[in-house]
Backbone as a ProteinNet text record, in pm:
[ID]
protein_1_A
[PRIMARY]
XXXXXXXXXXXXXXXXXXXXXXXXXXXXXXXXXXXXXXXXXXXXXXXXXXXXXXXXXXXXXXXXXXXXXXXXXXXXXXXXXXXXXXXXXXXXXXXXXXXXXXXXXXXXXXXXXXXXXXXXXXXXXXXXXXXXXXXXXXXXXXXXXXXXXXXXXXXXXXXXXXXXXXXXXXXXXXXXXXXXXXXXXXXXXXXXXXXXXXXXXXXXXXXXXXXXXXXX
[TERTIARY]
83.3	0	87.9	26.8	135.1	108.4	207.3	249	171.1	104.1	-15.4	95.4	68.6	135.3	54.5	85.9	57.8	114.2	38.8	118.3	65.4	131.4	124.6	136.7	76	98.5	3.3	98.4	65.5	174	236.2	280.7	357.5	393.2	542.6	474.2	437.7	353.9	359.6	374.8	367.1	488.1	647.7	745.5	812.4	739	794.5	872.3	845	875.7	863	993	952	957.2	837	764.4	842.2	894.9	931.1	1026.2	1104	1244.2	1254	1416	1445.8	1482.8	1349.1	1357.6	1440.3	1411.8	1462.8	1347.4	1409.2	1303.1	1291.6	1183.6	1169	1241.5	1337.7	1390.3	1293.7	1377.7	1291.1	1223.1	1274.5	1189.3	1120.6	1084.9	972.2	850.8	865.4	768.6	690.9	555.8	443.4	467.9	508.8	481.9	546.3	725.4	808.1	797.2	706.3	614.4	537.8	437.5	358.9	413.9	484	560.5	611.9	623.1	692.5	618.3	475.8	336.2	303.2	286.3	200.1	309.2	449.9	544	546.6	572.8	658	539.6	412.1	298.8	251.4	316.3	272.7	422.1	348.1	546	441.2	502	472.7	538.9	506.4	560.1	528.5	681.6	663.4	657.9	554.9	527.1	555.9	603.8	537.9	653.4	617.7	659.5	670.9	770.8	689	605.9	545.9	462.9	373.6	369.3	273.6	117.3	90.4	-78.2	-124.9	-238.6	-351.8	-344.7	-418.7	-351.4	-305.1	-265.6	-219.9	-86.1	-31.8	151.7	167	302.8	369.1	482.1	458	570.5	660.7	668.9	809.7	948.4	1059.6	1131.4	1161.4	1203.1	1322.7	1165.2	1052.3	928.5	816.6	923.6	859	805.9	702	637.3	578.1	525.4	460.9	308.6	263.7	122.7	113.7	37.9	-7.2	-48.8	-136.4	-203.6	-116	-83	15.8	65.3	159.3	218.2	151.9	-12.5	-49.2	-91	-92.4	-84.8	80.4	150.1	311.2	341.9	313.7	342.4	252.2	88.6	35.6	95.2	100.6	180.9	342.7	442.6	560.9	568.4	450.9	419.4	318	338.7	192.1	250.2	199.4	36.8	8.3	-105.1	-95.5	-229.2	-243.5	-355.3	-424.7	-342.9	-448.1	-388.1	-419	-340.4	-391	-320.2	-316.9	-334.5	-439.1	-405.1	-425.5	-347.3	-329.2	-272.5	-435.8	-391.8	-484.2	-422.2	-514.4	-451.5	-396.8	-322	-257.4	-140.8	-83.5	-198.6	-309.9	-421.5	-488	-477.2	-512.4	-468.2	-323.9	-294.2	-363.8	-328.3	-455.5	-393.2	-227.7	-254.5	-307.6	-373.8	-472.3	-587.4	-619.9	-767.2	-888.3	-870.2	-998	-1051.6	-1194.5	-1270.5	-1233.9	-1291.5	-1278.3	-1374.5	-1493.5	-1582.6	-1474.4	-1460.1	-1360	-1289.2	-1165.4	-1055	-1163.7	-1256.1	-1342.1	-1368.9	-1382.7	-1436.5	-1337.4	-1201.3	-1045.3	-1064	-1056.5	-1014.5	-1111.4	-1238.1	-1335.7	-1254.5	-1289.9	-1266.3	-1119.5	-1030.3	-892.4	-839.9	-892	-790.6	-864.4	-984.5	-1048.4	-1084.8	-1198.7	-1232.8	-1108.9	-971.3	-837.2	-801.6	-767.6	-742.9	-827	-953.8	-1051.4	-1044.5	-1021.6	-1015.4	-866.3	-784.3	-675.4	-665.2	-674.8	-645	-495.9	-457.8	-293.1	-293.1	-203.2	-112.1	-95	-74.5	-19.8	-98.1	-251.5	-350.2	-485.9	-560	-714.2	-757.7	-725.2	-763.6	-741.7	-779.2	-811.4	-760.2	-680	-644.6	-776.7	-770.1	-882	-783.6	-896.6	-814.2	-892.7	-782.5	-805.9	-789.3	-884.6	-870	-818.8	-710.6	-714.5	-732.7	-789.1	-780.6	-671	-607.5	-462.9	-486.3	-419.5	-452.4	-483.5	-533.9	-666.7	-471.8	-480.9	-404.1	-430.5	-308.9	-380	-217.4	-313.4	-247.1	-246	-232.1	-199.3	-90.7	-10	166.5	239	347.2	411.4	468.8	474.5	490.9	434.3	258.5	168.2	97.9	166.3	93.9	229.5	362.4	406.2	365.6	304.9	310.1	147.2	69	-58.2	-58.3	48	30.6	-94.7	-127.9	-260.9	-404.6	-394.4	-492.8	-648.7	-736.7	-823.4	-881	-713.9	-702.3	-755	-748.5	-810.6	-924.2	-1036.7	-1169.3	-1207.7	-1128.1	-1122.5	-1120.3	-962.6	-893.3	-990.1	-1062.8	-1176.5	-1275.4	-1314.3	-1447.1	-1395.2	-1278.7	-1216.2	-1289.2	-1261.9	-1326.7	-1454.8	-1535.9	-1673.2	-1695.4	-1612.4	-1648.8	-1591.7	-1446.7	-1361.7	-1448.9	-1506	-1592.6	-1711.7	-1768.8	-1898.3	-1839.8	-1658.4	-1647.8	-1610.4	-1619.2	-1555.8	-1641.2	-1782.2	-1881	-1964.1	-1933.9	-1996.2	-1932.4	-1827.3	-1726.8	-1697.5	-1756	-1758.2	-1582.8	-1489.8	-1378.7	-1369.4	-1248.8	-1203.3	-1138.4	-1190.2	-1158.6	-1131.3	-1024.9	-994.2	-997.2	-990.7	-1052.6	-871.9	-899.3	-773.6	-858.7	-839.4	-877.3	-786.6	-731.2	-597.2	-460.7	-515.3	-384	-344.6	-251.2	-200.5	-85.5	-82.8	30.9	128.9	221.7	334	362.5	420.2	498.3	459.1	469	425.7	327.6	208	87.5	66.2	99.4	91.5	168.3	255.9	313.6	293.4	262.1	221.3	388.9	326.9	405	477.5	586.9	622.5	542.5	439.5	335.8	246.2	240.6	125.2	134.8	274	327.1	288.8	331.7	337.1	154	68.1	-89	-90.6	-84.9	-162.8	-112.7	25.6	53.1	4.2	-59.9	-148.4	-296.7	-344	-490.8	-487.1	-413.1	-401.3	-374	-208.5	-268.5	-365.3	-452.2	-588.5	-673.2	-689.6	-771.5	-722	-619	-540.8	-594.8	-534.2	-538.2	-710.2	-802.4	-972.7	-1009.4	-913.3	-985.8	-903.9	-790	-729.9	-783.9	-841.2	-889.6	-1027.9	-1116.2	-1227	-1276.3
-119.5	0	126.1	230.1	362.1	415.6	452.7	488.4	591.5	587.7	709.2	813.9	924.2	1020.6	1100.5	1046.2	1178.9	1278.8	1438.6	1485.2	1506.8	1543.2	1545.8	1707.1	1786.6	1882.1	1949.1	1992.8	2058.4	2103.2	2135.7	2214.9	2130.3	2157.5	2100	1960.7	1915.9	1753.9	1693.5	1787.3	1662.2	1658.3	1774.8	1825.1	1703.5	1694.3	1614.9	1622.1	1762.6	1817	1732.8	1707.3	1621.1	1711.2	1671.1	1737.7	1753.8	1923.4	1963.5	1991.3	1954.9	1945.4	2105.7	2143.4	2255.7	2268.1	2214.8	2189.1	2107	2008.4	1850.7	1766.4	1710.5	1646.9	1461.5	1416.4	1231.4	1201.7	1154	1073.2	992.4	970.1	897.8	721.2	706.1	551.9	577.3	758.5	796.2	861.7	965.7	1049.7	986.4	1064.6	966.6	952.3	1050.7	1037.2	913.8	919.4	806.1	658.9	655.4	502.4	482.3	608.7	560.4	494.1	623.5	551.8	433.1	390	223.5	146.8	182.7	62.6	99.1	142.9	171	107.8	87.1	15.7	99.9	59.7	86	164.2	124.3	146.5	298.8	368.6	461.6	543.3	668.1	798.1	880.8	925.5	993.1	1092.3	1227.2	1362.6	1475.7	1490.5	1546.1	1724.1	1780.5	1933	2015.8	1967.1	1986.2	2108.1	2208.7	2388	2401.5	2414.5	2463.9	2613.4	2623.6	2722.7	2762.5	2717.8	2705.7	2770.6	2857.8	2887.7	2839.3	2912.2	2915.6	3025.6	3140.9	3251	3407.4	3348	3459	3479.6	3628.1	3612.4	3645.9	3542	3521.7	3644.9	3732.9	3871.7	3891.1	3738	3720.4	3769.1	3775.2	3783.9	3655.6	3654.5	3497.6	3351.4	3459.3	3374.2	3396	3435.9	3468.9	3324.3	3362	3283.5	3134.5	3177.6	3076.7	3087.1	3159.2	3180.3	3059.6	2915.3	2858.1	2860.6	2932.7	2979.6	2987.8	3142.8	3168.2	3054.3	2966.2	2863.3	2730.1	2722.7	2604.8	2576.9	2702.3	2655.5	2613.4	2729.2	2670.1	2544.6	2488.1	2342.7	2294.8	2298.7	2151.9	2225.5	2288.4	2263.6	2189.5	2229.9	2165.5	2009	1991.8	1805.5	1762.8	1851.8	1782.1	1673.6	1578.1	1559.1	1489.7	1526.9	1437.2	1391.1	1284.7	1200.8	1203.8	1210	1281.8	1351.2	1447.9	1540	1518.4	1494.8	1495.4	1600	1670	1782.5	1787.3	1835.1	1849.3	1970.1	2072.8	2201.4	2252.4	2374.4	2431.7	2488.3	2396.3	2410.9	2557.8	2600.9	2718.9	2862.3	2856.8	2940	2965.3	2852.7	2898	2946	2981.1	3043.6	3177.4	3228.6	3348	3484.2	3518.5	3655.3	3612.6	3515.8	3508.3	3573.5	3501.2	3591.1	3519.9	3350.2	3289.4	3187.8	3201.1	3087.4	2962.1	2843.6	2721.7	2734.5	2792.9	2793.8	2917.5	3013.5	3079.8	2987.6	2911.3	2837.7	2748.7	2620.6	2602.2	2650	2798.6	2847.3	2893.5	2917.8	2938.8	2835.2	2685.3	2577.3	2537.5	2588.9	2556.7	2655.2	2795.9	2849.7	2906.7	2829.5	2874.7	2730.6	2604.1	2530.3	2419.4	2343.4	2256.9	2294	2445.3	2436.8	2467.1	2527.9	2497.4	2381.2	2329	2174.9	2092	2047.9	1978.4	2073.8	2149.2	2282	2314.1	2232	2242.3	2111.7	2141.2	2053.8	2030.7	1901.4	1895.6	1912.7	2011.4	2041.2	1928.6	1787.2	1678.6	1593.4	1543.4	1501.7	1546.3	1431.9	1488.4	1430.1	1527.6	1490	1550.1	1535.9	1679.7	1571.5	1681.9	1583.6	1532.8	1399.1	1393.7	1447.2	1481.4	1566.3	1451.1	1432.1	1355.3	1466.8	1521.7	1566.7	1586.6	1574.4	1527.2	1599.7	1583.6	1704.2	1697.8	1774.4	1794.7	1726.3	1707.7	1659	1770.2	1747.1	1814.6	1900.1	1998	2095.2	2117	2066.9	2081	2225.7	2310.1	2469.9	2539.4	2380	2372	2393.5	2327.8	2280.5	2447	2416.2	2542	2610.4	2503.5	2577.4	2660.8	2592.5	2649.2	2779.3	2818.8	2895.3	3035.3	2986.5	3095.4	3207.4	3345.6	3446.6	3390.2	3290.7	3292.8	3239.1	3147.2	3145.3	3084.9	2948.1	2910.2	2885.1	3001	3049.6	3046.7	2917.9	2883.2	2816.8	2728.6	2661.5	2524.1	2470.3	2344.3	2324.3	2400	2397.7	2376.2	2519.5	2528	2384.4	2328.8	2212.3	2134.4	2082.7	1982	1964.1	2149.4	2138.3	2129.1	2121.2	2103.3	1994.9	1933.2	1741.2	1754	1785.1	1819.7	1902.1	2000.3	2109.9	2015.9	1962.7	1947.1	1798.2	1715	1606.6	1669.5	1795.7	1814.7	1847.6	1947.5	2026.7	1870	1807.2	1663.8	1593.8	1599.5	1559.8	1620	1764	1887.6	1828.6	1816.6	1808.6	1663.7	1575.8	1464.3	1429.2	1458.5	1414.3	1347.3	1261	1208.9	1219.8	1172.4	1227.6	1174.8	1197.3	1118.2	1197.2	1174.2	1202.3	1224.2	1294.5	1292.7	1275.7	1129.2	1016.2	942.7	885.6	802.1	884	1016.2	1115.3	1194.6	1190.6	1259.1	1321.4	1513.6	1596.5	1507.1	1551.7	1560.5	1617.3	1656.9	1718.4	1857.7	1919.5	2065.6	2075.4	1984.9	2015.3	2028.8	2021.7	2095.9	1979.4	1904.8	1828.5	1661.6	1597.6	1453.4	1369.1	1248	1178.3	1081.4	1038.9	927.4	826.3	754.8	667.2	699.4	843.4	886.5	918.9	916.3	935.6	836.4	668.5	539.6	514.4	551.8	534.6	612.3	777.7	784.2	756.7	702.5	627.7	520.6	442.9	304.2	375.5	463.9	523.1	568.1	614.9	668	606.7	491.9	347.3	277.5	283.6	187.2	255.9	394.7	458.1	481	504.6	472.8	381.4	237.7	136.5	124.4	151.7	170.9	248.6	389.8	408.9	329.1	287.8	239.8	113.4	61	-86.5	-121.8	-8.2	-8.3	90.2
0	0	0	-40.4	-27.1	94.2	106.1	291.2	308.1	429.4	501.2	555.1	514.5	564.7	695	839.3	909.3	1006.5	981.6	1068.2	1239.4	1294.9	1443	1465.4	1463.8	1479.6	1629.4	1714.7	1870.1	1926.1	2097.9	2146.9	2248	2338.1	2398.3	2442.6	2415.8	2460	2365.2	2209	2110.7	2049.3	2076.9	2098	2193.1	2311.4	2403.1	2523.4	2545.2	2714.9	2854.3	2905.7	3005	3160.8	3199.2	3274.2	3411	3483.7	3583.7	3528.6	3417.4	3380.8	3315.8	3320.2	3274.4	3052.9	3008.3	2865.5	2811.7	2921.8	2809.8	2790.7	2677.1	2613.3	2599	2540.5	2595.1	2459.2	2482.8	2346.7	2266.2	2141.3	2064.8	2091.5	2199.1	2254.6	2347.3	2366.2	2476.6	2417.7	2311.7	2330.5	2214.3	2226.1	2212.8	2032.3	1926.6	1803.5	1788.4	1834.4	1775	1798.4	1926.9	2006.7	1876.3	1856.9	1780.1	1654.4	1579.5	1447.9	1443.9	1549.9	1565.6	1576.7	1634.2	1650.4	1516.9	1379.7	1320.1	1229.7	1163.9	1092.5	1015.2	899.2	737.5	662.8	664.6	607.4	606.4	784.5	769.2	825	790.3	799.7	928.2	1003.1	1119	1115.3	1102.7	1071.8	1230.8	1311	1415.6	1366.3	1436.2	1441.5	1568.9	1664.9	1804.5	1823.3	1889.6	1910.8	2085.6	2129.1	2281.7	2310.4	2374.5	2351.6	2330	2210.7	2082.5	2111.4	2080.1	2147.5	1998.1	1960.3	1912.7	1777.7	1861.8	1743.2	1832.4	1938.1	2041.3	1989	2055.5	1990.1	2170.5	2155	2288.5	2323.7	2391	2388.8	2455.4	2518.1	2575.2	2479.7	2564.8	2459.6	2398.9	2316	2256.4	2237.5	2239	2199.2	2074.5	2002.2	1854.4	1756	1741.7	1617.8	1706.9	1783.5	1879.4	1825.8	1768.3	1695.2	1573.1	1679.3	1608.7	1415.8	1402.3	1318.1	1165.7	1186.8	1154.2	1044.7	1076.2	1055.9	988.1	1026.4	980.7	836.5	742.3	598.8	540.8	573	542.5	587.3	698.6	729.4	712.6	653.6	584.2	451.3	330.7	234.3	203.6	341.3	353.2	376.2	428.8	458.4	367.8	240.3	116	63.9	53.3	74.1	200.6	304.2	415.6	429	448.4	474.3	604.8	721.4	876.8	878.6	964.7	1092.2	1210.8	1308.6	1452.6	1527.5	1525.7	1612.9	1780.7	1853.2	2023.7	2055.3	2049.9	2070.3	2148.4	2232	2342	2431.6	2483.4	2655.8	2688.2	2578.7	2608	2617.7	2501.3	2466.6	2625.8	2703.9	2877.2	2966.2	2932.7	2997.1	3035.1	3166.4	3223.8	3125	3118.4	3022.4	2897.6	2836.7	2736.4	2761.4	2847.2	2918	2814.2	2766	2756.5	2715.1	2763.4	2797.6	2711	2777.9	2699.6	2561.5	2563.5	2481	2352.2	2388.3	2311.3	2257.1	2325.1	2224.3	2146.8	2178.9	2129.3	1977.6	2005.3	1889.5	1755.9	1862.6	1761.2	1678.8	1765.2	1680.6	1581.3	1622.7	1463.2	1350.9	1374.9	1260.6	1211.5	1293.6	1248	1173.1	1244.7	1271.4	1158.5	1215.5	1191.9	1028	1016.8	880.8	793.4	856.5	701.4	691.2	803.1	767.3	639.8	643.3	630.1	488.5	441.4	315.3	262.1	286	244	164.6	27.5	-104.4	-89.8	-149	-127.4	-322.9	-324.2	-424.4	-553.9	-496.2	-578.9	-616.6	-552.7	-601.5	-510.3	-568.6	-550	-374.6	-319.5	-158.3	-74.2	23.7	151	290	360.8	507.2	574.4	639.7	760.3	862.3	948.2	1120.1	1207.7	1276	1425	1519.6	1610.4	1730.5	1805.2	1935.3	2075.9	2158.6	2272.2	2413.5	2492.1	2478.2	2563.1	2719.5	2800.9	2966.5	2993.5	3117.8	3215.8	3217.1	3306.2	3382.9	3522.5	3628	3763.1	3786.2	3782.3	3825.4	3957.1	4054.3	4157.4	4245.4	4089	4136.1	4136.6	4172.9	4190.6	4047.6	3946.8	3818.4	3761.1	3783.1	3743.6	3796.6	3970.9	4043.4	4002.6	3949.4	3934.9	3840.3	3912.9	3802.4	3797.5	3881.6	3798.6	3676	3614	3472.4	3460.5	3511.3	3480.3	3564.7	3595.7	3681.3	3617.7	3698.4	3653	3549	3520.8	3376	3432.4	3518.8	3552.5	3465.5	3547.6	3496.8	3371.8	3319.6	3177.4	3015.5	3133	3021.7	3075.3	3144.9	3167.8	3015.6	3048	2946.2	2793.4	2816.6	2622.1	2564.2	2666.7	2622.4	2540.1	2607.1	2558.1	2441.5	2448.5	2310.9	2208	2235.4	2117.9	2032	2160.1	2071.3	2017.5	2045.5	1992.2	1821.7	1818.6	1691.3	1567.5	1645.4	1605.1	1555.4	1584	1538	1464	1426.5	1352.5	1233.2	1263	1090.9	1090	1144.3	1072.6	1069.4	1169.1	1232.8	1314.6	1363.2	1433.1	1560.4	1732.9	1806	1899.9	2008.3	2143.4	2224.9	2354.3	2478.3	2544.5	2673.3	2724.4	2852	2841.9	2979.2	2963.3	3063.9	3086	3086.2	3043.2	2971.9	3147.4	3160	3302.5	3273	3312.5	3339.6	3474.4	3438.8	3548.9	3667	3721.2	3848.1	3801.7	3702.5	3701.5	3637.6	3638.1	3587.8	3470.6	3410.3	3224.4	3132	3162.1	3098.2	3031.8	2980.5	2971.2	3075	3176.6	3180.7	3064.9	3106.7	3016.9	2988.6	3076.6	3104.4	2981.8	3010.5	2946.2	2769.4	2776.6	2630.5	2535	2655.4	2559.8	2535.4	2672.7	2640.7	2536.1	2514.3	2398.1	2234.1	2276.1	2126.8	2099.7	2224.4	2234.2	2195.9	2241.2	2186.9	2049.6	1982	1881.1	1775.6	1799	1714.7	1697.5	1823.3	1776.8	1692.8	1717	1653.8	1472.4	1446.6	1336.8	1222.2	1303.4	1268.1	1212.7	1318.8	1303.3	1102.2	1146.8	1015.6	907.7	924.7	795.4	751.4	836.4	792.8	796.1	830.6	776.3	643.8
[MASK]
++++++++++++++++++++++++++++++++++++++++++++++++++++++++++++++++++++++++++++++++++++++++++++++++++++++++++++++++++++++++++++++++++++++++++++++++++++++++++++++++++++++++++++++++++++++++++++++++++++++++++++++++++++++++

């Protein structure tokens, strides 16, 4: 068969930030794309996107944090990875932060009309076909830990990353996409991060789900 091309495109979780740590990252027999690429074989190419940072369509004004605007970026990289057959998307988490200033129903509404309808509307260049998008809901955020309480960064993001679940399966079922849940999915020591545990589950959720559409 000709090899399924997909991409993985999200933010320091799909990058592969290991959680509490001062920006190191899960090698390639940890983080969740390269697990996956190895459960899924020869058949299919697994294309890593993952940014730390990464919001939505906010610009990050830190210094030395340029071009963290999701958006921005997502026609140049689905044209640079044409032609692709899914995309993976696992986006949100940074967009909660509190100097964002919003609601879950807001990002919600980014990811319909920024994210979901270009995807699903982006013709590939080389033949006749349009990406499918797979979903995911980033892990809950417990902005408890002391990472999270510094500066307030995610102040009142708990709540928030809860109700993703719900919106992101309703936009998932509007457009007739594909979607997983972030159940089983657990941050780290600073709240915001996927464990290693949690890396190898959702390359185990995501192969099955994979595998689901390719063989039916």
């Amino acid at each position: 068969m000709e090899q399924v091309r997909i991409l993985c495109y999200g933010d320091s979780n799909t990058w592969g930030y290991i959680s509490g740590s001062n920006h190191l990252r899960y090698g390639n027999d940890k983080r969740w794309t390269k697990v996956l690429a190895d459960f899924l074989g020869d058949n299919f190419e697994v294309i890593e996107e993952g940014l730390n940072s990464r919001t939505l369509i906010s610009n990050d004004l830190r210094p030395g944090k340029e071009g963290k605007n999701c958006y921005e970026y997502l026609i140049p990289c689905l044209d640079t990875h044409d032609p692709i057959d899914l995309v993976i998307l696992m986006l949100g988490t940074n967009e909660l932060k509190n100097t964002y200033n919003k609601s879950a129903l807001e990002i919600g509404q980014i990811l319909e009309e920024y994210f979901i309808k270009t995807i699903l509307n982006r013709k590939s260049q080389f033949k006749e076909s349009y990406p499918k998008l797979l979903i995911v809901t980033p892990p809950v955020i417990n902005e408890y830990t002391e990472y999270c309480k510094k500066d307030d960064k995610y102040l009142g993001a708990t709540e928030k990353s809860k109700q993703l679940n719900s919106i992101y399966e309703n936009l998932a079922k509007k457009y007739n996409c594909y979607f997983l849940s972030n159940d089983g999915l657990e941050a780290g020591v600073d709240g915001v991060h996927l464990t290693e545990e949690s890396h190898k589950k959702l390359a185990e959720l995501l192969y099955n789900k994979i595998k689901d559409i390719y063989t039916n």
